[in-house]
N, C-alpha and C positions, 0 to 999 in steps of 0.2 A: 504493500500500500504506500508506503513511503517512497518510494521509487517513481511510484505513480504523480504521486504529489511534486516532486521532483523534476519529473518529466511536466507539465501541467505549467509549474511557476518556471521553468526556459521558457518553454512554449509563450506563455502569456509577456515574459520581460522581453523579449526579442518582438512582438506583436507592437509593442508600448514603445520602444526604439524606434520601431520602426514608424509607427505612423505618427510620432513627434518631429519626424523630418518633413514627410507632409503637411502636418497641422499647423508647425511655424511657418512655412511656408504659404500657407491661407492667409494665418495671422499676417503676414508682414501684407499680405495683398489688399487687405479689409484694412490694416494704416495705414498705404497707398492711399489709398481709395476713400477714404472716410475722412484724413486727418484735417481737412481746409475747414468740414462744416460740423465735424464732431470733436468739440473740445474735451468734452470731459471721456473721451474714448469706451460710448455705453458700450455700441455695438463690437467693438471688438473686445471688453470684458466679457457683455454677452457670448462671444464664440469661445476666447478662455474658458469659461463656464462650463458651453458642449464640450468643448476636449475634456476638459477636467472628468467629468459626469459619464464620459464614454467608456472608461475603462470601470469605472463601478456598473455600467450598464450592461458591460459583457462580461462580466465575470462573474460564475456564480458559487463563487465562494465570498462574496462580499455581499447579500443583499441587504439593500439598503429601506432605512422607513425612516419619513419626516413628518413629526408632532407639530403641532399648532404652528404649521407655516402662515397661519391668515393673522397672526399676531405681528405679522412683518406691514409696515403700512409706507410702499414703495416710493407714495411719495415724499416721506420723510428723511433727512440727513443723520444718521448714526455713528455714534460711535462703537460698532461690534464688540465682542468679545469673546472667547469661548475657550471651552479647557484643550490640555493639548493632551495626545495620547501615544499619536504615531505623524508618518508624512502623510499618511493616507488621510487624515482631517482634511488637507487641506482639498483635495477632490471636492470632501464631503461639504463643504462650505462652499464651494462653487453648485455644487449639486441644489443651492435654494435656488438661484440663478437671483441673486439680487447686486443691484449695482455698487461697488465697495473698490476701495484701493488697500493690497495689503501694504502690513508694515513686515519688510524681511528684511533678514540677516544681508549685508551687502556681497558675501562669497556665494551666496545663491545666484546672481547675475552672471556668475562665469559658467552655469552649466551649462552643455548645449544644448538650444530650441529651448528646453523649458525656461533654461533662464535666460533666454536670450529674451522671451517673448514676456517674462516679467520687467522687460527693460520697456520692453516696444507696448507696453500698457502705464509705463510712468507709474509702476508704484513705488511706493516709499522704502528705499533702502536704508537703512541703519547698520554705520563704519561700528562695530562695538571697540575698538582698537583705537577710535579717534574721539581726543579727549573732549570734542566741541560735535561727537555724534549725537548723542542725545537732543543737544540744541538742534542742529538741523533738522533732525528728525521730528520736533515736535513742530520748528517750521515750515514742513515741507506735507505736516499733517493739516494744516490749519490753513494752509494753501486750498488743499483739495477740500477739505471741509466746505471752506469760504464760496470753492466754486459749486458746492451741490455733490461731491462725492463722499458717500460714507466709506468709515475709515474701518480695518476688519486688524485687531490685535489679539496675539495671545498671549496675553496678562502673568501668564505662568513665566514668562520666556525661553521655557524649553519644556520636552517631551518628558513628561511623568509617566516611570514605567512599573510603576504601581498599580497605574490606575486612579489613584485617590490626586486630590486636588495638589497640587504644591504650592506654597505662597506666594498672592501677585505682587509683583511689581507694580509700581503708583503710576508711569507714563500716560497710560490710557486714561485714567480717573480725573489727575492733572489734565488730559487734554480737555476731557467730557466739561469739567470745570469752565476753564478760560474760555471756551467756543460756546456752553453754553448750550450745548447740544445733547440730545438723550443717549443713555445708552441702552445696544438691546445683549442682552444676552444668552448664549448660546451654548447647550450641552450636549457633549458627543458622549457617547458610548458604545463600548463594544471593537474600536480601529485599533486600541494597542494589540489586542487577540487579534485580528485581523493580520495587522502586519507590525510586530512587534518593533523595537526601537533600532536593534542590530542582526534583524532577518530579512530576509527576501523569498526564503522558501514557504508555501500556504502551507499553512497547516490543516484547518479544519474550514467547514463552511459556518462561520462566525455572524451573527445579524450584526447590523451597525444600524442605533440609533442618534438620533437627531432631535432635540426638542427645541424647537423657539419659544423662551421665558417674554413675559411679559415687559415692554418697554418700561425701564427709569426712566421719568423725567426731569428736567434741572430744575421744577420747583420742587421736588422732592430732597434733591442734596444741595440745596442752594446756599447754606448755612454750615456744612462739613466740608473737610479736609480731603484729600486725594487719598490719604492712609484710611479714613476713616470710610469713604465712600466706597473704599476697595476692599473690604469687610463685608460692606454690604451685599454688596454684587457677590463675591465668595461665598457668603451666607447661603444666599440665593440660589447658589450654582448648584452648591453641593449638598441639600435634600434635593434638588431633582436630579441629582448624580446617584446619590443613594436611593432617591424612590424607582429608577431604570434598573439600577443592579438590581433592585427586590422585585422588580415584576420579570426581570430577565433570570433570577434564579429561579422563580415560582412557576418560569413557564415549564 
């Protein structure tokens, strides 16, 4: 059986090479094509999105279910959030197909096609090596804010291979603050099993959940702290982190 799997996870990484040479290739065509009359670059996050959503859509050792997506209200500016588990989240948050610029690590832009194609959507790179990255980085978030793009961070700053919550980082909270802006937040479950932090081989056919929390708004933390607001939203996260464990052991 394991051989099986084996053969299965080749099969599928060589599938995923390869039509990332095509798919960047679309992308660079749709920022051709778009860039004169589309600033805030919907439509081609949009097609980021399908690629992202394509390989959860054929694969079925990943199926995937999204909870209260109607809680997302598209036409509003966000500050996202959500926990981190594996690489595979980050599909799964393309998979709501809502309009967002991530915040990523700046050595992500040297991958080929995928990060070439997180360059060729202007999202937000953060140098963590450079001692004036932070600052850019919050200016570069309130940039895209200011123009109507919601901002998508993971609070944690890296992959929790536990599973349980790890402690966020204030950035995001801070920004939600100064811009003034809500946040919504967002909890994954079930992507560290999926594809764990330092494997590439499947394991098992794993569900991956998705739940959309209801929006904070800034009159709600208009009077707290970044540390303080960022308790709250953890708060938040993690009983519906632990109410998905208990319905996904119960199943």
């Amino acid at each position: 059986m394991r051989f099986l799997f084996l053969i299965f996870s080749l099969l599928f990484w060589i599938y995923v090479a390869a039509t990332c040479v095509v798919l960047f290739l679309v992308a660079l065509l749709i920022r051709l094509l778009t860039f004169p009359f589309d600033r805030r670059l919907r439509l081609l996050h949009f097609f980021t999105s399908f690629w992202g959503s394509l390989y959860l859509w054929t694969n079925p050792f990943w199926p995937l279910r999204i909870e209260e997506r109607d809680k997302i209200d598209r036409s509003q500016v966000y500050v996202m959030v959500s926990n981190h588990q594996s690489i595979l989240d980050i599909l799964v948050i393309h998979a709501l197909f809502v309009h967002f610029k991530w915040v990523s690590k700046r050595e992500n832009a040297r991958i080929p096609f995928i990060g070439w194609n997180v360059v060729l959507n202007q999202y937000v790179l953060f140098d963590r090596d450079s001692r004036g990255g932070s600052i850019k980085m919050m200016r570069d978030c309130r940039f895209h804010l200011d123009r109507g793009s919601s901002i998508m961070i993971f609070p944690e700053g890296t992959r929790s291979t536990s599973g349980k919550l790890r402690p966020f980082k204030e950035g995001a909270f801070r920004l939600a603050l100064q811009a003034q802006r809500p946040i919504l937040p967002i909890v994954l479950n079930g992507t560290g099993e999926s594809l764990p932090k330092k494997g590439f081989i499947l394991q098992k056919r794993t569900p991956i959940r998705v739940r959309v929390l209801p929006p904070i708004h800034p009159d709600t933390f208009a009077s707290m702290g970044p540390s303080e607001l960022g308790r709250l939203v953890r708060d938040r996260m993690e009983v519906a982190l632990n109410q998905m464990k208990s319905a996904e052991s119960a199943a």
